[in-house]
C-alpha positions in Angstrom: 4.8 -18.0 -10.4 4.8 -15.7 -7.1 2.9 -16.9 -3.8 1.3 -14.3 -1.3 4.1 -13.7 0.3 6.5 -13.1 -2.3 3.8 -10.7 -4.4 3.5 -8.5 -0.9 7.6 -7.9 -0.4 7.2 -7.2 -4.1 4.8 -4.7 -3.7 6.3 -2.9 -0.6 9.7 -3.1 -2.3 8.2 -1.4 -5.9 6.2 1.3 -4.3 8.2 4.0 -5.5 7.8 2.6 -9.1 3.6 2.5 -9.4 3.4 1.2 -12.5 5.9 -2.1 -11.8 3.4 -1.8 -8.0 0.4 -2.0 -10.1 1.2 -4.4 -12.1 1.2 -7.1 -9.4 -2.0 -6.9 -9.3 -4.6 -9.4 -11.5 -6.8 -7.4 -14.2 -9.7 -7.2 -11.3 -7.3 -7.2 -8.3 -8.3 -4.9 -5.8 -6.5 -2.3 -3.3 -8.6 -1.4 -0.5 -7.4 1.4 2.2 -9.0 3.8 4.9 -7.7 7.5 3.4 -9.0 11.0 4.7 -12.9 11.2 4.5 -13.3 8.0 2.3 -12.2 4.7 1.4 -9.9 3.8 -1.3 -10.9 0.7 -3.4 -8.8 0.8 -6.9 -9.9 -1.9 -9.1 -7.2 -2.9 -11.9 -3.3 -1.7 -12.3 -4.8 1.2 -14.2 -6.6 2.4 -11.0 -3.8 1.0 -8.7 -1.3 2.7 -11.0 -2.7 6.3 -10.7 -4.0 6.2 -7.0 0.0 4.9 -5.7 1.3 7.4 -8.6 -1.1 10.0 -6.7 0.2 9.5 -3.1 3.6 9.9 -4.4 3.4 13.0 -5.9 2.4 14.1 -1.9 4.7 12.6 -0.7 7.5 11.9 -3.0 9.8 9.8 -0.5 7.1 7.5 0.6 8.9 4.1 1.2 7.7 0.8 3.3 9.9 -0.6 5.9 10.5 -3.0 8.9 8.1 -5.5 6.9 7.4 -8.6 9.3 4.6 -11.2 8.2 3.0 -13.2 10.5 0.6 -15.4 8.1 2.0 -17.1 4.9 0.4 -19.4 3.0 0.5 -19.6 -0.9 -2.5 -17.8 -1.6 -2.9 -15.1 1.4 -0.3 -13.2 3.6 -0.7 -10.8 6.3 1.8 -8.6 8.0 2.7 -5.3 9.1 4.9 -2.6 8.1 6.0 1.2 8.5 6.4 4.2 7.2 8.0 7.3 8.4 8.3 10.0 6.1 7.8 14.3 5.5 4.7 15.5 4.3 6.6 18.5 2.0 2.8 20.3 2.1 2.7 20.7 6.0 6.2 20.1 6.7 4.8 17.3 9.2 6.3 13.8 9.8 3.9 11.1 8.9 4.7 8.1 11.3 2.4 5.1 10.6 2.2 1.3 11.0 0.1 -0.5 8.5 -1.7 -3.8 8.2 -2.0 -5.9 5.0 -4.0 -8.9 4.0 -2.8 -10.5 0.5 -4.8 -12.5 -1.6 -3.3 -14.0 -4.7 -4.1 -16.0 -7.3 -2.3 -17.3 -10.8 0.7 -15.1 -9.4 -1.2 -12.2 -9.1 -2.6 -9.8 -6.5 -5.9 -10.2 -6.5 -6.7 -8.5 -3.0 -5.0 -6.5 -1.0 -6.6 -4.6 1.8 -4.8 -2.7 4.2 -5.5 -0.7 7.6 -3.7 2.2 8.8 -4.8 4.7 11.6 -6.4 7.3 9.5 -6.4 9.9 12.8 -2.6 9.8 12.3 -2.9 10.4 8.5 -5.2 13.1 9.2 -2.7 14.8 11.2 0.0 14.7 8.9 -1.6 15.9 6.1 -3.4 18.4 7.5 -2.5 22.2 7.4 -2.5 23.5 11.5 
């Protein structure tokens, strides 16, 4: 069975895969993130599955990096981690650091709520 820590690199390392992503995640785990205009809350690897498959069909190289935690314990983790990537719609370079809190439980995910600055996003994947 996977603790916090393990389920998180295992998320950041499957991202390109949503469906093996998503399904680290308990029946009602949640993924909770600032986007454009609104919050994200996906509830379930069905949900999970098709908002991660979403983001990757906008940006199609979208990988995590330079992962460091700073709180692991075997039911929660919290780190940071990067992502530097082209937007192919507006050509722009989307730079940004995320935070993530990871709750498990039984080996799954059951929360996992990150912050990102959403002014940056904006930028990115916005048309000039």
């Amino acid at each position: 069975m996977k603790n916090a820590s393990q389920l998180l690199h295992a998320y950041l390392d499957n991202i390109q895969d949503p469906a093996a992503a998503a399904a680290l995640f308990a029946d009602d785990g949640v993924l909770e993130l600032p986007t454009l205009g609104a919050n994200v809350r996906a509830v379930g690897p069905a949900a999970i599955e098709a908002f991660i498959g979403g983001l990757l069909k906008k940006v199609p190289d979208f990988r995590f990096k330079d992962v460091q935690l700073f709180i692991e314990t075997g039911d929660q983790a919290f780190g940071e981690y990067s992502v530097e990537v082209d937007v192919p719609s507006t050509g722009k370079l989307y730079k940004q650091t995320y935070a993530g809190r990871l709750v498990a439980k039984d080996g799954k995910i059951q929360l996992l709520r990150e912050a990102l600055d959403t002014l940056a996003a904006a930028k990115a994947f916005s048309p000039d």
